[in-house]
C-alpha positions as CSV (number, residue, x, y, z in Angstrom):
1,X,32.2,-0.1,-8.7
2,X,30.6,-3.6,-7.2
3,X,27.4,-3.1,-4.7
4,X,25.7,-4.8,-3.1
5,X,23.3,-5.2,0.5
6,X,24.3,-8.2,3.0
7,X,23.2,-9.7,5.9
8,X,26.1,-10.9,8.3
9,X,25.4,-12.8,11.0
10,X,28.1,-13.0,13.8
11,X,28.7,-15.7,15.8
12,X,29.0,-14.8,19.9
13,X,32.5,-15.7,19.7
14,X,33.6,-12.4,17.4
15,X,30.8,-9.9,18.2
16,X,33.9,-8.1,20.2
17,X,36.3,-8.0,16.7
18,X,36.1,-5.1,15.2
19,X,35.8,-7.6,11.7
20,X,33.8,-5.4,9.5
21,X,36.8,-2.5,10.0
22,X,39.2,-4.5,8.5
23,X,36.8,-4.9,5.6
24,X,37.4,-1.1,4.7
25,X,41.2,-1.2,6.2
26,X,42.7,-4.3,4.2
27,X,40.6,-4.6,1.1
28,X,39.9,-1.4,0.3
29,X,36.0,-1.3,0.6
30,X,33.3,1.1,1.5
31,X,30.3,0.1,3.4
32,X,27.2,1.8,4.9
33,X,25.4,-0.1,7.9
34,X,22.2,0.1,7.3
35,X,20.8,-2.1,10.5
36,X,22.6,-3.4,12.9
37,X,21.9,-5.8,16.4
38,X,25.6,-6.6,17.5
39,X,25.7,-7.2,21.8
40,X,28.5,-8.5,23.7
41,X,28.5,-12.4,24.1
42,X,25.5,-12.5,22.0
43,X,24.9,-13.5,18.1
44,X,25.1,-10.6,16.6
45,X,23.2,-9.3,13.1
46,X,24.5,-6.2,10.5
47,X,22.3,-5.9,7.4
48,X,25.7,-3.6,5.5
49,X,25.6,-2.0,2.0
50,X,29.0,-3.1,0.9
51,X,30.8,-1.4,-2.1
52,X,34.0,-1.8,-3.8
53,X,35.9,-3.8,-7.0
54,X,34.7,-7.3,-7.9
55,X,38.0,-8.4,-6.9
56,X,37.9,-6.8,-3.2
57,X,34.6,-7.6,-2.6
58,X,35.4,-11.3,-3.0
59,X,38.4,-11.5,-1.1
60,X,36.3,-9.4,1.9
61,X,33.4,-12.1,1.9
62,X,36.2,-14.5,1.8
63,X,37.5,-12.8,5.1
64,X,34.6,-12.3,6.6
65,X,33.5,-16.4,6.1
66,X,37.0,-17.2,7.3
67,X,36.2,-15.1,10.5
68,X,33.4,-17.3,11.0
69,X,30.6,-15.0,10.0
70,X,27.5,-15.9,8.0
71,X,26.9,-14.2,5.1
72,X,23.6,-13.8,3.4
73,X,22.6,-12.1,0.2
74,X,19.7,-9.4,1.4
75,X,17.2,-11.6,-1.1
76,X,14.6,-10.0,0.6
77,X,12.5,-6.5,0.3
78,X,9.9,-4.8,2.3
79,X,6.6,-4.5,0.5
80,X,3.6,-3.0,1.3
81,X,-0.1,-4.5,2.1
82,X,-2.4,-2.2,0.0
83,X,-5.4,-3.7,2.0
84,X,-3.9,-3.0,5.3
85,X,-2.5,0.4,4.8
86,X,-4.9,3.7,5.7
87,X,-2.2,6.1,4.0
88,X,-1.4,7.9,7.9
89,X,2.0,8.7,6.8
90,X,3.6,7.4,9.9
91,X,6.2,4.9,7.6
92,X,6.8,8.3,5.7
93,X,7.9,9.5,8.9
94,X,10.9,7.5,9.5
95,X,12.2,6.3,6.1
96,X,15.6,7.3,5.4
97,X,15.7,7.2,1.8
98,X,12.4,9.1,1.0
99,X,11.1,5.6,-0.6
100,X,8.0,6.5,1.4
101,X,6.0,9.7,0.7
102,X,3.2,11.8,0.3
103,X,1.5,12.4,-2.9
104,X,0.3,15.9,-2.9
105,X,-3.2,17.0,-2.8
106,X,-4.1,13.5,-2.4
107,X,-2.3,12.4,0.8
108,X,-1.4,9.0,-0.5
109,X,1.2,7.4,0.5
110,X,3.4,6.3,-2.4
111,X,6.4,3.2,-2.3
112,X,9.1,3.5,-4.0
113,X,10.8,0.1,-3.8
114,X,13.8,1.3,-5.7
115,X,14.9,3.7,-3.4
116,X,14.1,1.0,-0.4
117,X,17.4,0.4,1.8
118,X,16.1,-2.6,3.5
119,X,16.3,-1.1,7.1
120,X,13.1,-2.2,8.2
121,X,12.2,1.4,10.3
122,X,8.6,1.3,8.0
123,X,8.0,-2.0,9.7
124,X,7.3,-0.7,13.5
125,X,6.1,2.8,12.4
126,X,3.0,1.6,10.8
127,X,0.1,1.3,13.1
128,X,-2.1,-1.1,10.8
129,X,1.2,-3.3,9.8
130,X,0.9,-3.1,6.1
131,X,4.5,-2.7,5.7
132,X,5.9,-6.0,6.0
133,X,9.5,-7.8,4.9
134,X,8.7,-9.9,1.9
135,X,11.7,-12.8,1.1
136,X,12.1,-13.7,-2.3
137,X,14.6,-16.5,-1.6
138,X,17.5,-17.0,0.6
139,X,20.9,-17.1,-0.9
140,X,24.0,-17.6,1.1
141,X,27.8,-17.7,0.2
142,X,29.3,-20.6,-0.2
């Protein structure tokens, strides 16, 4: 089984297709939207965890470019600034994945970037900002 976490970015002219259906429909793949910003007449942006063959996966990205959407490889990580961060626990609050927790008896907070989806709910929930999104490089499908 081939993984792996995109960004799509929909132009205004397709937010209204239901595109990313047809991904699991036609070419038999799984996905799990992990964030998602998609209004009507608007440019719309899906960060999806997209899983299937090698084979399916390609011909889906192939679809979706043909559809007119952008497709970005999620290059990118949130990461945490040790300087910044007062270990509240607010992050470990909202974090989906448990990639953010509490160390018992210390009450630190500990990051586990390996369990990280990507969906950026750390981001707003820390009151001194010390979770941040940290690019590594953009890569986009040809």
């Amino acid at each position: 089984m081939y993984s792996k976490i995109l960004i799509l970015k929909f132009p205004d002219t397709v937010v209204d297709k239901p595109i990313v259906s047809y991904l699991a429909k036609d070419y038999d793949l799984t996905f799990n939207i992990l964030k998602a910003t998609v209004l009507p007449r608007k440019q719309g942006i899906m960060v999806l965890e997209l899983y299937g063959t090698k084979k399916n996966f390609k011909e889906g990205v192939k679809y979706l470019k043909e559809q007119g959407v952008l497709i970005q490889n999620a290059a990118q990580g949130i990461c945490r600034n040790d300087e910044k961060c007062i270990h509240c626990g607010a992050c470990t609050a909202v974090c989906p994945t448990g990639a953010l927790s509490i160390k018992h008896p210390e009450m630190y907070v500990v990051f586990d970037e390996k369990k990280c989806s990507i969906c950026e709910l750390c981001i707003p929930a820390c009151p001194t900002r010390a979770m941040q999104i940290c690019p590594t490089s953009e890569t986009f499908f040809e």
